[in-house]
C-alpha positions as CSV (number, residue, x, y, z in Angstrom):
1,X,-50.4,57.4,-137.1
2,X,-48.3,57.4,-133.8
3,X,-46.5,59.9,-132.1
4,X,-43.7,60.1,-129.5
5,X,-46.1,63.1,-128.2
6,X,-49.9,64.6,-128.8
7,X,-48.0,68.2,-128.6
8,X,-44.6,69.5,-128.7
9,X,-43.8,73.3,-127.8
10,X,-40.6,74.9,-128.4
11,X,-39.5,77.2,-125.9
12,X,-40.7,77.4,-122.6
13,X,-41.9,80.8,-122.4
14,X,-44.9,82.4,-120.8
15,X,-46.9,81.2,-124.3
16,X,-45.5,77.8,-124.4
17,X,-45.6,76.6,-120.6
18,X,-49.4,78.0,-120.6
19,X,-50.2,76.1,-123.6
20,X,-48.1,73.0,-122.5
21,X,-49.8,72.5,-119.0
22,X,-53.3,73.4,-120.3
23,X,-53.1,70.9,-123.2
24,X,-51.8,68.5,-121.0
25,X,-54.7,68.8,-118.2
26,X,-56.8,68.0,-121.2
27,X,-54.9,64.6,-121.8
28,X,-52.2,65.3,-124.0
29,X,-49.3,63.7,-124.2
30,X,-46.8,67.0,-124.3
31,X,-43.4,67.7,-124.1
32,X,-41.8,71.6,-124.0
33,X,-37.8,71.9,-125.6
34,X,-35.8,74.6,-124.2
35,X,-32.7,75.3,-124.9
36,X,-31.8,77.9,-122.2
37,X,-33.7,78.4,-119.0
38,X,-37.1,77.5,-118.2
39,X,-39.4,81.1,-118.3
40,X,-38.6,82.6,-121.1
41,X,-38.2,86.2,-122.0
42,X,-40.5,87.4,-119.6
43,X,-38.8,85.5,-115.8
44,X,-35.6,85.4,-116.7
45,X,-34.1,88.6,-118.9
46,X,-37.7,90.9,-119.5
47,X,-40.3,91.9,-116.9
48,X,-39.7,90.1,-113.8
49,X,-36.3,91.3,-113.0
50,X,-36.5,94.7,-114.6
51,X,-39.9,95.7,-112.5
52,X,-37.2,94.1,-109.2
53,X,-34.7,97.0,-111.0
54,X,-37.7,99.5,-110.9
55,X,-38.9,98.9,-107.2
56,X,-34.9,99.6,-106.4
57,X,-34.6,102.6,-108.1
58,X,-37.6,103.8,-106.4
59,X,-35.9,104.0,-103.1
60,X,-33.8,106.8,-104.3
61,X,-36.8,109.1,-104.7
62,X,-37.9,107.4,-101.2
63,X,-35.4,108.0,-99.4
64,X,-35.0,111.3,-100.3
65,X,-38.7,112.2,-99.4
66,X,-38.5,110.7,-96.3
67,X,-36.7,113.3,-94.3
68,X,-40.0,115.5,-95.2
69,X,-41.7,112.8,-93.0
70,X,-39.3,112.6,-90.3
71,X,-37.2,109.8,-91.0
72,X,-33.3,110.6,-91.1
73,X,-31.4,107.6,-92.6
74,X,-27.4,108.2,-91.6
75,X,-24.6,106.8,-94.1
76,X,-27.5,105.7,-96.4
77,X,-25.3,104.2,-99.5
78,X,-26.5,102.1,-102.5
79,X,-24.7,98.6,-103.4
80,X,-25.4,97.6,-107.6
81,X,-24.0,93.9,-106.7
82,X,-26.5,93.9,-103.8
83,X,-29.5,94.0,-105.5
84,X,-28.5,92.6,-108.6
85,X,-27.6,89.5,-107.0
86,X,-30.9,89.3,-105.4
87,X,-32.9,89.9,-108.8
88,X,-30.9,87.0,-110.3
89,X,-31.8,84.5,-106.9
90,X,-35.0,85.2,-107.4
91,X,-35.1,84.8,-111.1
92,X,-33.5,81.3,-110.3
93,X,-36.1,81.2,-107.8
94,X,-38.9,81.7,-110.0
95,X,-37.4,79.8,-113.0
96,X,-37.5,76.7,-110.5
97,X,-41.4,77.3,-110.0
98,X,-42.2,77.1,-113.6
99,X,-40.1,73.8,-114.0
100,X,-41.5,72.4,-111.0
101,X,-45.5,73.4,-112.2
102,X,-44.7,71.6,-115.7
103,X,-43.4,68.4,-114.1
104,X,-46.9,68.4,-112.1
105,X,-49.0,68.5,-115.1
106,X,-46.8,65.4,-116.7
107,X,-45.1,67.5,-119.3
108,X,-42.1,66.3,-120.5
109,X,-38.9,68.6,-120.6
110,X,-36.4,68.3,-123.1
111,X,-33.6,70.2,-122.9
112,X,-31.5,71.2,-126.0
113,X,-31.9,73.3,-129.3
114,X,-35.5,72.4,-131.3
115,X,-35.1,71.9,-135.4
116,X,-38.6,71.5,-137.1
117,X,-37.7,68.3,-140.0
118,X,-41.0,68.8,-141.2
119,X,-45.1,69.2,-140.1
120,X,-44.6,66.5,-137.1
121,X,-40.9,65.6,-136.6
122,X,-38.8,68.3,-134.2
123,X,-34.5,67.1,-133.8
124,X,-33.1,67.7,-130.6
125,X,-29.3,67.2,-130.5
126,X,-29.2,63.9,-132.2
127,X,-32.4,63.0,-131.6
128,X,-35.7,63.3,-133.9
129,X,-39.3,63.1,-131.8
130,X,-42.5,63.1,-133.7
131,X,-45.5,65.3,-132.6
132,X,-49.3,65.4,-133.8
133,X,-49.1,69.3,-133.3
134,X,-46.3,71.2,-132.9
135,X,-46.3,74.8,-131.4
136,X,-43.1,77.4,-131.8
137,X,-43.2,79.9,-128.8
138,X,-39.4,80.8,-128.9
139,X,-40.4,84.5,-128.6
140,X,-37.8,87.6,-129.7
141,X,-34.4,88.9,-129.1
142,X,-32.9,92.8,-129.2
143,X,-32.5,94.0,-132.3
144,X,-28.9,95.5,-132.8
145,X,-27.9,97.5,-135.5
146,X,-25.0,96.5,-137.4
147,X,-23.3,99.4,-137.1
148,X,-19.1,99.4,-136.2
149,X,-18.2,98.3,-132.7
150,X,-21.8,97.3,-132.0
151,X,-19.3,94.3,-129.7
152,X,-19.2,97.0,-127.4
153,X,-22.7,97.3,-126.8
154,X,-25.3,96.0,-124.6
155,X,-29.0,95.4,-124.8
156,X,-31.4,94.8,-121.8
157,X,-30.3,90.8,-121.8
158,X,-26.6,92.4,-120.3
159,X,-28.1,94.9,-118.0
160,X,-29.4,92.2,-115.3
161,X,-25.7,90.8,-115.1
162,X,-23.0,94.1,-115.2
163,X,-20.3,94.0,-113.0
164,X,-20.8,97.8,-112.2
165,X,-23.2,100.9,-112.8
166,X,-22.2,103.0,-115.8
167,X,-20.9,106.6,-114.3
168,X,-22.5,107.8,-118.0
169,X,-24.6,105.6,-120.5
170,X,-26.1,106.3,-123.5
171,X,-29.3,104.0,-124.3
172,X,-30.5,104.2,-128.1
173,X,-33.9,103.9,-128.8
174,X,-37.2,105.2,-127.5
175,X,-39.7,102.8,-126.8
176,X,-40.9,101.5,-123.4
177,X,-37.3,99.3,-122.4
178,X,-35.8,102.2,-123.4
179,X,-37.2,104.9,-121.1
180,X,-37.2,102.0,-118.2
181,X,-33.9,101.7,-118.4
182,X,-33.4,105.4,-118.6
183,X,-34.8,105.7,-115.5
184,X,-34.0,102.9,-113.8
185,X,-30.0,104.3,-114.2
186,X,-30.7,107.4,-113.7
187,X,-32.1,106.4,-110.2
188,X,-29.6,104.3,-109.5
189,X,-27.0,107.2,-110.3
190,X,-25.8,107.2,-113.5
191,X,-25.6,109.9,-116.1
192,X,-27.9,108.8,-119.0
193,X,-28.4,109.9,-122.2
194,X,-31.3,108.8,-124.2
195,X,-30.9,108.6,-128.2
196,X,-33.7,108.7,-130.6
197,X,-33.6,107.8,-134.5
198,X,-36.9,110.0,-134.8
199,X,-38.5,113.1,-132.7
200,X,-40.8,111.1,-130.5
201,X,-40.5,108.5,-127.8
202,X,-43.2,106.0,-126.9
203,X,-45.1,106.4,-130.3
204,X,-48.6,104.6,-129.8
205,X,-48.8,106.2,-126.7
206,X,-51.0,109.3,-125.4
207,X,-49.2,113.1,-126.8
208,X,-49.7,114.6,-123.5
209,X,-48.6,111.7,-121.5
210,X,-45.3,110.8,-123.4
211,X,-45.0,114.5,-123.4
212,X,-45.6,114.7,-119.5
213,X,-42.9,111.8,-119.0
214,X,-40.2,113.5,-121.4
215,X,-40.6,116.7,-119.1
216,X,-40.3,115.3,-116.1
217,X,-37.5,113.1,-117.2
218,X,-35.5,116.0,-118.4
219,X,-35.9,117.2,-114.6
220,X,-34.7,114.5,-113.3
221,X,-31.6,114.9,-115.5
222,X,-32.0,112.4,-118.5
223,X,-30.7,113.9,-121.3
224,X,-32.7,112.9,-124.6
225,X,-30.8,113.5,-128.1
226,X,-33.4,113.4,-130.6
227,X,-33.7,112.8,-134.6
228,X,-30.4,111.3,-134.1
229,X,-28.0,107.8,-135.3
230,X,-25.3,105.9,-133.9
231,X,-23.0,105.4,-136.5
232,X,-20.0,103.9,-135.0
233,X,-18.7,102.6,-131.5
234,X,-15.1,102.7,-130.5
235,X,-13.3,102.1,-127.2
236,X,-10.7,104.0,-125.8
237,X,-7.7,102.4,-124.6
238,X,-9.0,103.5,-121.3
239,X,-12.1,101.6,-121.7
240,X,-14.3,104.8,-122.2
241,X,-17.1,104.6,-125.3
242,X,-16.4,107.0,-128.2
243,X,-20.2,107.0,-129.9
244,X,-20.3,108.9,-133.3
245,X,-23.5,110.5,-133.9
246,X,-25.3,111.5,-137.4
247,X,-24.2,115.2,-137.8
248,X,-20.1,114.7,-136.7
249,X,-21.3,114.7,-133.0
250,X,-19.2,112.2,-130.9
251,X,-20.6,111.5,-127.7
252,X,-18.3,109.8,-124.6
253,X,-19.5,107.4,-122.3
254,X,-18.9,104.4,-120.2
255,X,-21.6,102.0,-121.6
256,X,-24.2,101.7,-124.5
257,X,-27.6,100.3,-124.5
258,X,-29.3,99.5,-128.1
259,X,-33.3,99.2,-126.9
260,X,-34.2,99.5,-130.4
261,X,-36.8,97.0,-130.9
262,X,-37.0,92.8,-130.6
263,X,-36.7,90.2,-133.6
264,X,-38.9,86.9,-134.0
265,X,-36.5,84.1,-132.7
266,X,-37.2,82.1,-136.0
267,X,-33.4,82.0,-137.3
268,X,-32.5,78.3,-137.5
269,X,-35.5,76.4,-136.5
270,X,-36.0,74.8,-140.1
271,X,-38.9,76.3,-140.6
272,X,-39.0,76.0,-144.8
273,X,-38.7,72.4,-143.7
274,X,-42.3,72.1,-142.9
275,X,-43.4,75.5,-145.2
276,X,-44.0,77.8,-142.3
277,X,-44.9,81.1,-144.2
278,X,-42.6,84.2,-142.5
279,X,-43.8,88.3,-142.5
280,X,-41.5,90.5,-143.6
281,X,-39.4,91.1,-140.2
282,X,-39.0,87.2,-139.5
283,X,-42.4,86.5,-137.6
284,X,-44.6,83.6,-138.0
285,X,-47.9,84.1,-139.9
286,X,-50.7,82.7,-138.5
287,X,-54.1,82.6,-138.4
288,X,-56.7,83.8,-135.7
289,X,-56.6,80.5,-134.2
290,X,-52.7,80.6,-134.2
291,X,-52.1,78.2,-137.4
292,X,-49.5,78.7,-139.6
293,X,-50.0,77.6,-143.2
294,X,-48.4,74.3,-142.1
295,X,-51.8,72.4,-140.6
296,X,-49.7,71.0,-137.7
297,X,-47.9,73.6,-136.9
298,X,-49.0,76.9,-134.7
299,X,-47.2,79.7,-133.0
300,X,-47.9,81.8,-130.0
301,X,-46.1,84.7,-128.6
302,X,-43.5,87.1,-129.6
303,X,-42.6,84.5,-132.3
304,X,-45.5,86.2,-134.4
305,X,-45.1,89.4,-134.6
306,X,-48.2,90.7,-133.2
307,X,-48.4,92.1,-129.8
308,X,-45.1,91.7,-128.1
309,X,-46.6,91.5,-124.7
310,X,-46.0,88.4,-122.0
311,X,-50.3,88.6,-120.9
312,X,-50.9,88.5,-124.5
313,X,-48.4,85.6,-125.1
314,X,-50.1,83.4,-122.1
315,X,-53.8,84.3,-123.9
316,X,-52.7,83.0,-126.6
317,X,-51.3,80.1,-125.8
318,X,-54.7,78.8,-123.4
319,X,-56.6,79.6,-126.5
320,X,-54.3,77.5,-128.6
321,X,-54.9,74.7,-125.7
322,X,-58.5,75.3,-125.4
323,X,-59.4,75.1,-129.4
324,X,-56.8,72.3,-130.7
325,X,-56.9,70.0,-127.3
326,X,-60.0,71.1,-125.4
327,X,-62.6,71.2,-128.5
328,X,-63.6,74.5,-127.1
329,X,-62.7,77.4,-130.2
330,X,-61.3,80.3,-128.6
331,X,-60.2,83.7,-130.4
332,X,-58.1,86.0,-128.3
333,X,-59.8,89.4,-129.1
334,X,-56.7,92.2,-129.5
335,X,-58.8,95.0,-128.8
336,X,-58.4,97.1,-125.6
337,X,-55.2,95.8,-124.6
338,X,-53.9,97.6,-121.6
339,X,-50.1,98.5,-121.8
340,X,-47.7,100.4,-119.0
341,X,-44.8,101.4,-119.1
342,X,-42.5,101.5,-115.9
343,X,-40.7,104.7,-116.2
344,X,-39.6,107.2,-113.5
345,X,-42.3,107.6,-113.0
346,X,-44.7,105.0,-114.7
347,X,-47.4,105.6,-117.4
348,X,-49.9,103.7,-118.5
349,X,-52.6,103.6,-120.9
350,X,-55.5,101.3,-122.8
351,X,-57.9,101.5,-125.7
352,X,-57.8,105.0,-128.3
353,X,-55.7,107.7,-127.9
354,X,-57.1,111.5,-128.0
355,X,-55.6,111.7,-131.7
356,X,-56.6,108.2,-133.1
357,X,-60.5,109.1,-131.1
358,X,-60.2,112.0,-133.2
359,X,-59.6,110.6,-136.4
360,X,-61.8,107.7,-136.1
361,X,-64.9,109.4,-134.2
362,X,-64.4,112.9,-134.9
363,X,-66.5,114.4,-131.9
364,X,-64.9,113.5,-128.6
365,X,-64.7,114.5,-125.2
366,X,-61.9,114.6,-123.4
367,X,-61.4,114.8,-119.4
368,X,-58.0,115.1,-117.8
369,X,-57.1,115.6,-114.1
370,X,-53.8,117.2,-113.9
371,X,-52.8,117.2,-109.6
372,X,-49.3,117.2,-107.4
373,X,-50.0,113.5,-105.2
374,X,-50.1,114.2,-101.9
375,X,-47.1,112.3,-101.2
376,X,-45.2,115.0,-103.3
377,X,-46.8,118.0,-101.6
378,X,-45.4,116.7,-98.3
379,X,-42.2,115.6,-99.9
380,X,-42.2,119.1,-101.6
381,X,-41.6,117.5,-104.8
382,X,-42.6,119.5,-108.1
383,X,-44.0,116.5,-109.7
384,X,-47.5,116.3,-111.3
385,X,-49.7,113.4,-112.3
386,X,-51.6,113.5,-115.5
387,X,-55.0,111.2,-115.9
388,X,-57.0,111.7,-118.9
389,X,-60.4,109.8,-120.0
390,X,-61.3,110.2,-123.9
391,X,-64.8,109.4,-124.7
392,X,-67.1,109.2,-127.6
393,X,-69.4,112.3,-127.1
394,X,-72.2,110.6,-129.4
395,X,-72.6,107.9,-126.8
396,X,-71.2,108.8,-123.3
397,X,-68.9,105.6,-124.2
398,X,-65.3,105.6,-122.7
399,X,-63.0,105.0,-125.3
400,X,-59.7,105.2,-124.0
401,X,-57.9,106.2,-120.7
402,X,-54.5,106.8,-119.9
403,X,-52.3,108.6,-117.3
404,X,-49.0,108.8,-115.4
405,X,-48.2,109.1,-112.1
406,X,-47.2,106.7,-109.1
407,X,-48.7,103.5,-109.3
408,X,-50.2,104.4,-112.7
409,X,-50.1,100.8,-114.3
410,X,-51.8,99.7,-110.9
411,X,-55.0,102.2,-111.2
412,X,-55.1,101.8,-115.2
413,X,-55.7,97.9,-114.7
414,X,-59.3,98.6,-113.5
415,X,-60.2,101.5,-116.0
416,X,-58.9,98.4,-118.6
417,X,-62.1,96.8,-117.3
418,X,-64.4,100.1,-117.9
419,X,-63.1,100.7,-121.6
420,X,-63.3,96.8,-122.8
421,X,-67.0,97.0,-120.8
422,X,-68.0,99.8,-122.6
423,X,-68.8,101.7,-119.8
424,X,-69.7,104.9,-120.1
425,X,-68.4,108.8,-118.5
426,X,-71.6,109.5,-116.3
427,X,-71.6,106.1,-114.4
428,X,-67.8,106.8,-113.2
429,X,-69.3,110.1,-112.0
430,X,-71.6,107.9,-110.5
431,X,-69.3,106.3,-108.2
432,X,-68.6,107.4,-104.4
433,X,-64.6,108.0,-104.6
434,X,-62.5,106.9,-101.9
435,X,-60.4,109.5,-100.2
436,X,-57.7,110.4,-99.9
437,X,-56.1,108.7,-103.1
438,X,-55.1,108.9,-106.7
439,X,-57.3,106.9,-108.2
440,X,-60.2,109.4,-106.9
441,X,-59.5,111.8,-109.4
442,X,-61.1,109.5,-111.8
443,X,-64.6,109.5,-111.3
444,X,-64.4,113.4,-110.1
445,X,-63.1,114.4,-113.6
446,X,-66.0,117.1,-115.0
């Protein structure tokens, strides 16, 4: 049978334009549907322009440490409109790159929203193309409670485009956008207040390194409300933010974030059409060569439900490309995946926790190197830096390696590579360190 295309993606995320231009250098006929911006979650509302948000926020703490190194900076004075303005060129910027490296490798955009009418027909608008595979990548969206006044709310989509800094905001939730956004506001000036359904932030993560991050957060001023709900919004007729709390606590504030976890974009794409089978929260189930139980039909990404990470997403997608177009079977292995996040300041962290090595090994070792930077010593910042190595004492074998600090994320990407090697503890200690730095500290640990 004939198609108008080989493959057609929906959504031109980091998954689908790496699937799209891989398939197509394999001689594909492909086309990608997007109905908003080319780049996805990831360029245009996610990573990209909230690290450009982080790197701002930074220069408060800079600035402030640099009159320990000599500089004095007169009438220094921070302008929101200034650098959000820039984030959002440079989003445009960037948004421009990825339409531009699709048109190279002959894909075809459509714009427009994407309806599945069965296993190989997709209607755009008022038109119905047919596709020999078809591959949903239209990622997730903030999940936001339906709660009263939850209008008056934002998520991190908003936060790129506010007219002004909150003077107070309240951000619900604690998982990694969460305490960004925490910190990036509370950098940038405002008075922030972090909410929590349950008594721990940044579950999955390291205890002593969320732990680390809460108390050096709480220094900085971020207030953190724990084992608490938002039960109602209501606004003032002065435009302030009346938030009732669980307990008869009514908290007052200028702006509300809900970072309280993402939802499969599946809503709406007639996916019963074609008897796409759905998980419980709205993801796509697929198999490990991302199949769904349609034959024709695959997903990558976010859309799934798996790891709701933009590297995993672009894995994913070449493997799709590699197996269905290239004839070469590919299986993206989900062990050992290296996760940060970009906090004041960041953490990072990659394979077991010092619990979950616990539980599943039972005898460990565990290293840590707890140090002030050097930076912070001249700065005279009371600000420590927490690494910490777990490993498996019956082999030697690092299992898992985490730790916050500046530039964590940056030194974690290489102990990524130790822990997926299977490296083990003495041939770190084996290494000459390089000195003065951070990253020393981990092949000194004893």
């Amino acid at each position: 049978m004939s198609y108008d295309f080989d493959l057609l993606v929906i959504g031109a995320g980091s998954g689908g334009v790496r699937a799209a231009r891989i398939a197509s250098g394999y001689g594909a006929k492909v086309a990608i549907v997007e109905e908003y911006r080319i780049g996805g979650t990831c360029v245009i509302r996610g990573c990209v322009p909230k690290k450009f948000l982080v790197y701002g926020a930074h220069f408060a703490e800079d600035l402030e440490d640099a009159v320990r190194f000599g500089w004095h900076i007169d009438g220094k004075k921070f302008e929101w409109p200034t650098l959000r303005d820039n984030v959002l060129a440079e989003v445009t910027r960037l948004s421009g790159l990825y339409t531009q490296t699709l048109t190279n490798h002959g894909v075809k955009i459509l714009e427009g929203r994407a309806v599945i009418e069965g296993p190989h027909d997709v209607r755009i608008g008022e038109r119905t193309y047919s596709a020999g595979v078809i591959l949903v990548a239209t990622g997730a969206h903030p999940d936001v409670p339906r709660i009263p006044g939850r209008e008056h709310s934002i998520t991190s989509n908003e936060a790129f485009h506010l007219e002004k800094l909150p003077k107070r905001i309240a951000i619900v939730g604690g998982g990694y956008i969460a305490n960004e956004f925490a910190g990036i506001f509370n950098e940038l000036g405002s008075q922030v207040t972090l909410l929590n359904r349950s008594d721990q932030v940044l579950r999955g993560y390291d205890q002593q390194i969320r732990d680390r991050l809460v108390q050096i957060s709480m220094a900085k001023g971020i207030q953190f409300t724990l084992n608490t709900a938002v039960e109602r919004i209501d606004k003032r007729a002065d435009g302030e933010l009346a938030v009732a709390l669980s307990g008869g606590v009514t908290l007052s504030c200028d702006a509300v974030m809900f970072a309280t976890g993402r939802v499969p974009n599946t809503k709406g794409l007639g996916l019963e059409s074609a008897g796409v089978a759905l998980d419980d929260k709205g993801g796509i189930r697929v198999d490990a060569g991302n199949r769904t139980s349609c034959p024709s039909i695959y997903a990558v990404g976010d859309v799934t439900n798996r790891v709701q990470l933009t590297p995993v997403a672009i894995r994913e997608g070449h493997a799709f490309a590699d197996t269905v177009f290239g004839k070469k079977p590919v299986q993206l292995d989900y062990s050992c995946i290296p996760s940060a996040v970009f906090s004041h300041p960041p953490l990072a962290g990659v394979g077991m926790t010092e619990a979950q090595a616990r539980n599943a090994l039972g005898d460990i070792k565990v290293y840590t190197a707890d140090f002030r930077p050097m930076k912070h010593v001249l700065a005279g910042r009371d600000e420590r830096a927490l690494y910490k190595i777990v490993v498996d004492a019956a082999n030697d074998k690092i299992v898992g390696a985490h730790m916050i600090g500046p530039e964590a994320p940056e030194i974690l990407q290489v102990m990524a590579v130790a822990v997926k090697a299977g490296l083990r503890k003495s041939q770190l200690d084996e290494c000459v360190a390089i000195h003065p730095t951070m990253a020393e500290e981990l092949v000194l640990m004893k």
